[in-house]
N, C-alpha and C positions, 0 to 999 in steps of 0.2 A: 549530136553532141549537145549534151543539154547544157547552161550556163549555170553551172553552181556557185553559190554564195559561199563564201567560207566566213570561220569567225574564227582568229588565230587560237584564241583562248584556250578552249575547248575542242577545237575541231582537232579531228584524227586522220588517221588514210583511211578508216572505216565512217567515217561521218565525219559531215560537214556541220551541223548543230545537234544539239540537245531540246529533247522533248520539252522542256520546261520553258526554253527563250523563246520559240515561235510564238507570233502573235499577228495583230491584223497589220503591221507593216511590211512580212512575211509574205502578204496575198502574190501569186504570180510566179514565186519564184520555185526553183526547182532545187530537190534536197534531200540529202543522205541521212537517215536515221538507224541506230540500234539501240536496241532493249527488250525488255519480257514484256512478249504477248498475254496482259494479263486477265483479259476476255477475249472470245472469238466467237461472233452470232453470225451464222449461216440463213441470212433471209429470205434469198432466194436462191433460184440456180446462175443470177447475173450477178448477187450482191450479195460483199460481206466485210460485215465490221469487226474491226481489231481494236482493242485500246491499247496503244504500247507505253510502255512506260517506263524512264531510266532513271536516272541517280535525280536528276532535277526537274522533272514533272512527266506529266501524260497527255497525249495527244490520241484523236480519234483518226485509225486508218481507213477507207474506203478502196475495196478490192473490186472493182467494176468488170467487167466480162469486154468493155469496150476499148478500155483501155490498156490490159495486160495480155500478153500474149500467151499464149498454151496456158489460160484463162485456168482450162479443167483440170490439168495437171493443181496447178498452185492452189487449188480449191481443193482439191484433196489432201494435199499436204497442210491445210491452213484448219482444215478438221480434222485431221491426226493430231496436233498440237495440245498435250497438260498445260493448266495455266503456268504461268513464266517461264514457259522455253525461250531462246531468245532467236532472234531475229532480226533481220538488216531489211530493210526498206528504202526504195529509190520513189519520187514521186513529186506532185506539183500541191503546194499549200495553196486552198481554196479559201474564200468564206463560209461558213456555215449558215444554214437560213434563221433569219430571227428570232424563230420564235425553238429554237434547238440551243443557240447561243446564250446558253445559264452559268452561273458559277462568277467566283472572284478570279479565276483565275485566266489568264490573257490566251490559253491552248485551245477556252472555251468559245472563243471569237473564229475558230479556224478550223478546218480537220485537214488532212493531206490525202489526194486523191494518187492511189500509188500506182505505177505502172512495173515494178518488179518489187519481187520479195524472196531474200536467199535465208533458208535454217541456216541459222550459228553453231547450234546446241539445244539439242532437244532436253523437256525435262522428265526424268520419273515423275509417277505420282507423288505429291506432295503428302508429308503427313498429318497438315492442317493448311487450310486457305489463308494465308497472313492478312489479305486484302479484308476479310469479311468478319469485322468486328464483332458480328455477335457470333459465331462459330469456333471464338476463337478456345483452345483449350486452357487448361491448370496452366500455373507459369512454369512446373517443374518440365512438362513435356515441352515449352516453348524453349524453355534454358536447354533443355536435352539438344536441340532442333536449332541453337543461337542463329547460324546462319539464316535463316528462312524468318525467323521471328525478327532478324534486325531490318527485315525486308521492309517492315509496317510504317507507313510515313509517320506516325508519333516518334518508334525508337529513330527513325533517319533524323528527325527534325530536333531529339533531344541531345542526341548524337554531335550533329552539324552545332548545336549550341553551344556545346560543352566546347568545341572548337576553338567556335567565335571570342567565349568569352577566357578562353587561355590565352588566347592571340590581343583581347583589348589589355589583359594584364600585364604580358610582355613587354607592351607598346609603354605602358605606364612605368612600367619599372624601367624602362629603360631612360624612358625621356626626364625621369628625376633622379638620374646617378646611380642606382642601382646595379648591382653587376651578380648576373648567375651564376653562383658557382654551384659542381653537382657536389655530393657528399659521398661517404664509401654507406655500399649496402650492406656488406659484410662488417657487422659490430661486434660488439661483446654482450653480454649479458648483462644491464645493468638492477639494479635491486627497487624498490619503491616504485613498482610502477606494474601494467599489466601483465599479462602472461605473454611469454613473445616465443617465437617459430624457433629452434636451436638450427645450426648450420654444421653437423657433422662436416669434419677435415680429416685427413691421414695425415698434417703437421705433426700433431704428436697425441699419444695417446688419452682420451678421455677430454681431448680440446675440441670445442664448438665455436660457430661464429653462431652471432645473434644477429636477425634481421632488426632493420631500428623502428620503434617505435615512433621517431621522431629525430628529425637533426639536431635536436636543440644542443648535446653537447658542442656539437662539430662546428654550428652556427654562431655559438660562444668564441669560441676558438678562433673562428675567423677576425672576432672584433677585436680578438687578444694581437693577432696577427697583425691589425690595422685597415681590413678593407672597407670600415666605414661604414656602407650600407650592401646589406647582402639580399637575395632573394633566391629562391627556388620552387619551382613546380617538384616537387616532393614525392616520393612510393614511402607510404609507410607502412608496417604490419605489425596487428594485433593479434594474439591469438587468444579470442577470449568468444564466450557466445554473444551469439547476432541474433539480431533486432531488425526491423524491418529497415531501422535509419545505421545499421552497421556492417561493414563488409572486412575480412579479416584483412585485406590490403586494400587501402585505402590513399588517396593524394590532397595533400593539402598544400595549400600556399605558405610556403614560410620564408618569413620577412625576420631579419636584424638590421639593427640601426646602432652607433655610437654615439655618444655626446647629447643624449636626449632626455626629455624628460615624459613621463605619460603623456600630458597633450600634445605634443610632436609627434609621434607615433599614432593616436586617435585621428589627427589630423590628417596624414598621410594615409589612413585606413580609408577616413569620411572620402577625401580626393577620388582614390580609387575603385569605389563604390561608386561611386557617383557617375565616374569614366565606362565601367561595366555598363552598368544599367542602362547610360546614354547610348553606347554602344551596340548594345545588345537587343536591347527593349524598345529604344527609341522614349524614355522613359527621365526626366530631370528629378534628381532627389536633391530636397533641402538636407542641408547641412547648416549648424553644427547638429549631431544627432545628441535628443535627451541624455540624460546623465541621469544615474540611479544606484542609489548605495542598496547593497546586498542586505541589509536592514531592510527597507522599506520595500526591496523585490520581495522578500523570503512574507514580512507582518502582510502584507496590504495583497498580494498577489499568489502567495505562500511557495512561489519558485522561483531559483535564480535565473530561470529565464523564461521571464512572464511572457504572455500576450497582453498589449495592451493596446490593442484597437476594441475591446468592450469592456465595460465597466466593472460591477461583478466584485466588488473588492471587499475583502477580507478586514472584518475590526476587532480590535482587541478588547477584550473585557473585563479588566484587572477587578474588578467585584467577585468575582467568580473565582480566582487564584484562592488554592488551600495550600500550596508548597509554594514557596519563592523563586525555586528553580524550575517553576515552568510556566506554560504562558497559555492561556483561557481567550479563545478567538471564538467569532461568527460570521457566517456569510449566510445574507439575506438574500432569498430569488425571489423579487418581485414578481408577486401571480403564480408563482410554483407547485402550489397548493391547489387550483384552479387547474391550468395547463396539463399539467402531469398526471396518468394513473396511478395507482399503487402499481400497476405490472411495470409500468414504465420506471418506477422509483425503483425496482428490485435492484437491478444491477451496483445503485448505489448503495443500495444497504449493503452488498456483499464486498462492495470495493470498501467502506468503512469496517467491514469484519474482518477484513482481513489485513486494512492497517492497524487495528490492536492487535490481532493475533503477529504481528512483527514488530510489534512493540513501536510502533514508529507514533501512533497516540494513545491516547486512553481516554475513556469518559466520551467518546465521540457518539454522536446522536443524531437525528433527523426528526423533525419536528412541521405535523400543517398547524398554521396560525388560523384562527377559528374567532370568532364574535366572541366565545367564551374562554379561550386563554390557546392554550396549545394543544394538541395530541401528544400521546406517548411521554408525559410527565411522573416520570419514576421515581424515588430513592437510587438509583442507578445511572441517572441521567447526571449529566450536570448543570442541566437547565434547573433543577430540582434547589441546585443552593440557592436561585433566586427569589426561590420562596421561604425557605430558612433561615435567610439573613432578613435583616429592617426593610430591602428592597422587596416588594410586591412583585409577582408575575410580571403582571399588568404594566406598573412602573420600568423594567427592564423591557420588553417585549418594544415599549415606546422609546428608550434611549437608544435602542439598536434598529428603533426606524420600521421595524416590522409590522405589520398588518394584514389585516383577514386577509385572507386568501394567499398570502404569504407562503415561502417552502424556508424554513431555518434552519442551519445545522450549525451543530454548538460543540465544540472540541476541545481538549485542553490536551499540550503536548510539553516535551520536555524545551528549556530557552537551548539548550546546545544542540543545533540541529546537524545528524549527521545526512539524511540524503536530503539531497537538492530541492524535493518536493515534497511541501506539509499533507496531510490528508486535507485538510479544506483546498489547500490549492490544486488538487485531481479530483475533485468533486467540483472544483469550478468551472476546470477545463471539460471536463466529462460532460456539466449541465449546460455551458456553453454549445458543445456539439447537440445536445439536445433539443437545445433551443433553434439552434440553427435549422435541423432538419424538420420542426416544425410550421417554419418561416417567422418566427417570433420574433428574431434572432438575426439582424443581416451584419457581415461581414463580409465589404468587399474584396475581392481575390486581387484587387489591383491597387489594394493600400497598404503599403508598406511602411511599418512602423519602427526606424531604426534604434535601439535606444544600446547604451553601455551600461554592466553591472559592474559598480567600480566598490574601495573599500572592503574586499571578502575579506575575513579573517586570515590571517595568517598560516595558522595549523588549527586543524580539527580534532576533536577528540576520537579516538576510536569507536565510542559507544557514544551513547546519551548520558551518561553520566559525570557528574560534574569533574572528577579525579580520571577518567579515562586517559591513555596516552593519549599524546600529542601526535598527531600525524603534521603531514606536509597537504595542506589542501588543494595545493596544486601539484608543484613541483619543491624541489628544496630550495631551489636556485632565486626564486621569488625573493627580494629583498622589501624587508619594512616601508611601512610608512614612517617618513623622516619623526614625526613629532610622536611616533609610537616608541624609537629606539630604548627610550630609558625601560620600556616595561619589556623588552626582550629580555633581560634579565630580572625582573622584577615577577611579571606575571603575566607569560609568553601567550597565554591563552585571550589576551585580552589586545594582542597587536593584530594591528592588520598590515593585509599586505601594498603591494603594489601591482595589483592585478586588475583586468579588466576583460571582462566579454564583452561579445558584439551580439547582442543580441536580434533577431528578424521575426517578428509575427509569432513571436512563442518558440524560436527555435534557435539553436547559440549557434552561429555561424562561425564563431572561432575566438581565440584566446590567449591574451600575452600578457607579457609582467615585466616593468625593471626587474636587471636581473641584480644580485649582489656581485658587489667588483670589488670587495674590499675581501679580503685574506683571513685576517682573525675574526668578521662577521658569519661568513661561510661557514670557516670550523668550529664555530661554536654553535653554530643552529646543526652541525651534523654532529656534533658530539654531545653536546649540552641539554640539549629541546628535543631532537628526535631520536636522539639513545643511539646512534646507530653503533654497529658494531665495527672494532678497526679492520676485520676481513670488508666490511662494506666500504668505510672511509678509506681504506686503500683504493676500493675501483674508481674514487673521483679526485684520484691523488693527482691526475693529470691537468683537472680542470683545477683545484686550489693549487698548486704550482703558478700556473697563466695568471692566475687571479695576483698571484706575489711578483710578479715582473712586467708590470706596466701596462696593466688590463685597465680600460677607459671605464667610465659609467657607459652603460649600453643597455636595453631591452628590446624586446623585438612582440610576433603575433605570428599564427598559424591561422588560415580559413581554412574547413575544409570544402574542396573544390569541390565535390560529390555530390554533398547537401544543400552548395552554392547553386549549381546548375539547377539541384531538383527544384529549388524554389525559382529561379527564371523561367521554369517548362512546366511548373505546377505541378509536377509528380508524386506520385505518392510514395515511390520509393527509389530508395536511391541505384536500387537494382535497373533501374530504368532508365539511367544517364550514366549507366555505367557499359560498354561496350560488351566484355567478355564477364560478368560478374558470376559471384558464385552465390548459391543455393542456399537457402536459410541454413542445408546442413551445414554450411562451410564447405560441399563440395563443388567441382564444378563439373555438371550435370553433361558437357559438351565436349568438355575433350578428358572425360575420366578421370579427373584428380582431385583428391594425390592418388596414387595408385601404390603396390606393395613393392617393396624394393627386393630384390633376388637373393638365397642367401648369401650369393660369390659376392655381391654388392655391400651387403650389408659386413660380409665378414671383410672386406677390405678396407672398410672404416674401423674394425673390431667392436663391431655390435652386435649383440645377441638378441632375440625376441624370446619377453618372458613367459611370450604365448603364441602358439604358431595360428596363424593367421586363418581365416575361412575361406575352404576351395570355393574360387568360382562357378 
């Protein structure tokens, strides 16, 4: 009878520890292991090494001829064995000899000398080795394969984070009053916003639910209600194309608060950032984070959700303006001109060709700074006015700082910007990864730059153009800037709102705004400013109601969780801190969906296909 250790935690009636806890305190004792066998080297006819390996680490087995009984039997069962069949193991933890004992990790102090080993579960052949990084295949055949692919200690470990860091938020929300309520997944269809999943019903004929794109009304509702402060771990669903940072359902953190003002809410954000990170990373963030009006992200950075851990910044050169409604920037790459090939410059010439061809600039150019002026100085350019106005090349070339061996590029765009990012500011981000991968360039991976883009406008125009409708730039519900109100009625184009992101290292981690609590505020930016129609003003008759019977000031914030985790785990995509996620098609590669519905299914919704489907 051997003396086993137990450890309540973790231990089972099939084992006493886990491969990852053993270590050199471990030496002597005798102990039950399971896991996949995920090597097995047959060294001799006396000896043979196992690596096994479960949910919390990997230990090395030693199958000796001296110590296990019907030695030859288990020896051939132990070379029948695919890698990660699984296996149970009886046996005594030794020391390993010193100069074997490598790695960070405490399993590598130790291996376990086994005296029995019983098959669990054998495995087929596998259809990729998940253990062996460079073998690995496409992500589509891995997403095919989920099971097997989530095997890889990256996905375990981005996985176990994504955990981690829902349980520090929990923890937060709880311990500052907050209270989780869930919300219904089944909605309605509401208008102003993306394309979203419909929810066929037999309630009644030609009636859908809509999955929500977001609780915001429901969240509303709550503070109408009176709970003050709300939070939720969130599903929400979009159904629009994906991107490598988009998945059609998607979770985010959504927070409501009453009685608040912006900084209240920031504050509460900055806290719980901070709580994460400590949590998670082991990682202290200064707080308060920067502050940053959507003006001087969009002129100086040219997006509303800059990087700004390197410089690189974007100036404006009102010398160069031929229309009043638009605006004439440069951004200088010191040495760019130097550094860079023409083959290496292609990619940006075609990324500049193809923001005039979408109209998003004009006149945009690229220019090497030379001892004798510029290259590429056309009638065409609009480096060219520099030379036709009193201002000299030469004279211009010097107030923007530029110099030989310089890389310039000179843009004039319209002042009402409809997407997020100017062309100079994807040409900066673009030349920045350039730089990077030449080592020109350093950016550390463990400096986090938190800042908020506050002040966005209020409504956006449809177009670039000065008379375009007024849209809603976030949401409709976004209430003014106090000292903006008088021009809501005066010249809506010119208010801003009460909105703010959180911005991370060039990536918007999430997004919220005082909402309007006032009744005849509300309907009048739905009827007034954004034209809606009364079939639309109807679907938000429920929320202006709440708002007319004792609705507090309140606003609230959305993180998304997704994008949160990727940047704690460094990922490149959010497909990767995502457990079961779906395929850039929007399908999911692993369990077949969506799949076709029958037509006795479809007919007992009263649905018809206006095209019959492709046999399998």
């Amino acid at each position: 009878m051997y003396p086993i250790v137990t450890r309540a935690a973790l231990a089972t009636s099939m084992r006493t520890h886990t491969c990852g806890e053993l270590g050199a305190r471990h030496v002597g004792q005798f102990v039950e292991l399971c896991g996949w066998a995920q090597s097995i080297r047959v060294l001799s006819d006396t000896l043979v090494f196992v690596q096994l390996r479960d949910a919390y680490g990997s230990v090395q087995l030693l199958v000796e001829r001296s110590r296990v009984d019907e030695f030859a039997e288990q020896k051939r069962l132990l070379e029948t064995l695919t890698t990660d069949a699984l296996i149970g193991v009886r046996g005594k933890v030794v020391k390993r000899p010193a100069d074997m004992a490598k790695g960070d990790s405490q399993a590598r102090e130790i291996e376990l000398l086994v005296d029995n080993v019983q098959v669990l579960n054998r495995a087929m052949p596998l259809p990729f080795n998940p253990h062996v990084k460079a073998n690995l295949p496409g992500e589509d055949v891995r997403l095919a394969h989920r099971h097997i692919d989530l095997r890889r200690s990256e996905l375990q470990t981005n996985i176990r984070t994504r955990s981690k860091a829902a349980m520090a938020i929990r923890q937060f929300m709880d311990d500052n009053g907050f209270v989780d309520i869930e919300t219904p997944v089944l909605f309605k269809s509401t208008p102003e916003g993306a394309r979203e999943f419909l929810v066929p019903t037999r309630i009644g004929p030609g009636e859908c639910y809509a999955l929500p794109q977001s609780p915001q009304q429901f969240k509303q509702m709550l503070m109408a209600a009176g709970f003050d402060r709300y939070f939720q771990i969130a599903r929400c669903f979009r159904d629009e194309d994906l991107r490598a940072d988009r998945q059609p359902e998607f979770t985010q953190v959504d927070i409501e608060m009453s009685f608040v003002s912006k900084g209240d809410i920031q504050d509460v954000l900055e806290r719980l950032i901070q709580h994460i990170w400590r949590q998670v990373m082991k990682v202290d963030i200064k707080a308060p984070f920067r502050r940053m009006s959507f003006a001087e992200a969009t002129s100086k950075y040219g997006s509303d959700k800059p990087d700004t851990r390197f410089g690189l910044e974007i100036a404006q050169v009102p010398q160069l303006i031929s229309d009043p409604n638009t605006v004439a920037e440069v951004l200088v790459i010191p040495d760019g001109a130097r550094i860079f090939t023409s083959k290496e410059l292609a990619p940006l010439t075609s990324l500049i060709r193809l923001s005039q061809a979408n109209s998003e600039s004009k006149l945009t150019s690229m220019h090497k700074i030379n001892d004798e002026g510029a290259t590429g100085v056309s009638k065409a350019t609009l480096l060219a006015r520099s030379i036709e106005t009193k201002t000299t090349l030469a004279d211009f070339l010097k107030s923007v700082s530029a110099r030989s061996g310089d890389l310039l590029f000179v843009s004039e765009r319209s002042q009402h910007i409809t997407p997020a990012n100017t062309t100079l500011g994807r040409l900066r981000t673009s030349v920045a990864k350039m730089l990077q991968d030449k080592g020109v360039l350093d950016i550390p991976a463990t400096k986090f730059d938190f800042l908020w883009i506050e002040d966005f406008p209020l409504f956006t125009r449809q177009t670039d153009e000065a008379n375009g409708r007024l849209l809603a730039t976030h949401h409709p519900f976004t209430a003014p800037v106090k000292e903006d109100l008088p021009l809501l009625h005066s010249n809506p184009a010119k208010v801003r709102g009460q909105h703010y992101d959180l911005v991370l290292n060039g990536v918007e981690l999430g997004g919220g705004s005082i909402r309007v609590h006032d009744q005849q505020t509300q309907e009048y930016i739905f009827k007034e400013i954004l034209q809606l129609s009364p079939q639309v003003r109807d679907s938000f008759g429920h929320l202006v109601t709440a708002l007319g019977q004792g609705c507090p000031p309140h606003g609230g914030i959305a993180l998304g969780l997704d994008r949160l985790v990727a940047i704690l785990t460094g990922s490149a995509s959010l497909r990767d801190v995502i457990a079961f996620p779906k395929a850039a098609s929007g399908r999911d590669l692993f369990m077949h969906a969506p799949a076709h519905a029958t037509p006795e299914q479809l007919a007992e919704y009263g649905i018809k296909m206006a095209k019959a489907p492709p046999e399998n």
